[in-house]
C-alpha positions in Angstrom: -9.5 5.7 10.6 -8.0 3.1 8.7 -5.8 3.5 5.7 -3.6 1.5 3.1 -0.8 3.1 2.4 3.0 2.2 2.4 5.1 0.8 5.1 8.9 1.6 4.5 11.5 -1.3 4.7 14.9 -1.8 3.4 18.3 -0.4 4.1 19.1 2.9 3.4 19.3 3.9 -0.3 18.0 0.7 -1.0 14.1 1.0 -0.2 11.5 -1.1 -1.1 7.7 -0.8 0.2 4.8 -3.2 1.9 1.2 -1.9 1.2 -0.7 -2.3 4.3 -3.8 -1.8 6.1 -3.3 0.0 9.4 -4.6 2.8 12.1 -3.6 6.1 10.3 -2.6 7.1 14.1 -0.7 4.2 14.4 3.7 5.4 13.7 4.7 3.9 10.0 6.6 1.0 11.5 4.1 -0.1 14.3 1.5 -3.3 14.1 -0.7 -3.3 10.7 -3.8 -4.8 10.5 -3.2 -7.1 6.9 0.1 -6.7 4.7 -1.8 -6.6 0.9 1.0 -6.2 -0.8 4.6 -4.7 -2.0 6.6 -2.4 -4.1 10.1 -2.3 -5.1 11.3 1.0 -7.1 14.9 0.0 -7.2 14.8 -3.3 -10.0 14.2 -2.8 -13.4 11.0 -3.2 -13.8 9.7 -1.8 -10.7 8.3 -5.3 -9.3 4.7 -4.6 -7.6 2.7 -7.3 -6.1 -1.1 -6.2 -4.8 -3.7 -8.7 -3.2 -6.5 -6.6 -5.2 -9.4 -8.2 -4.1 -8.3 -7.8 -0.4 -7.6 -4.3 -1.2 -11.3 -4.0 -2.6 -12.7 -5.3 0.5 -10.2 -2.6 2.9 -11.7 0.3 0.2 -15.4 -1.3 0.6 -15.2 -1.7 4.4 -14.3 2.4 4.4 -10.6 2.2 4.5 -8.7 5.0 2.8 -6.1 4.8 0.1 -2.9 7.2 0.7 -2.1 9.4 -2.3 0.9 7.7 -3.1 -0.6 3.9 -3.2 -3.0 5.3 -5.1 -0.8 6.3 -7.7 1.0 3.5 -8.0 -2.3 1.3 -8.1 -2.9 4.1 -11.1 0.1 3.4 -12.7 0.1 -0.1 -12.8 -3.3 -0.4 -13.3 -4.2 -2.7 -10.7 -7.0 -1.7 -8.4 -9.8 0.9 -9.1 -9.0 2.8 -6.0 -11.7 4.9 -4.9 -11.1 7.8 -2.6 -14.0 7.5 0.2 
């Protein structure tokens, strides 16, 4: 099944996220199928960057949306993410 969801990068205590499309079997830092994006929690703003109309075709192709990209496309009111 495939998901978007986030794919961890950074050092430690300094995080900052990729949105991706990928294999939910697939390990977090393995091969993804697109990178559609990425989040950075440690500036001020939060900076958040989402190709949403690549996102909308992942969600209409039957791609899942984690919980936590979801809520963050909630938050910033990006993406009408539907959970399929």
């Amino acid at each position: 099944m495939v998901r978007i969801r986030f794919q961890r990068r950074g050092t430690k205590k300094a995080p900052h996220h990729r949105i991706v499309v990928t294999d939910q079997r697939r390990s977090q830092s393995s091969r993804v199928l697109e990178i559609v994006g990425f989040y950075d929690p440690s500036t001020h703003p939060e900076k958040v960057s989402v190709n949403e109309s690549r996102v909308a075709y992942w969600v209409s192709t039957g791609a899942q949306v984690s919980d936590a990209v979801r809520q963050l496309l909630r938050r910033t009111k990006r993406v009408a993410a539907k959970s399929a």
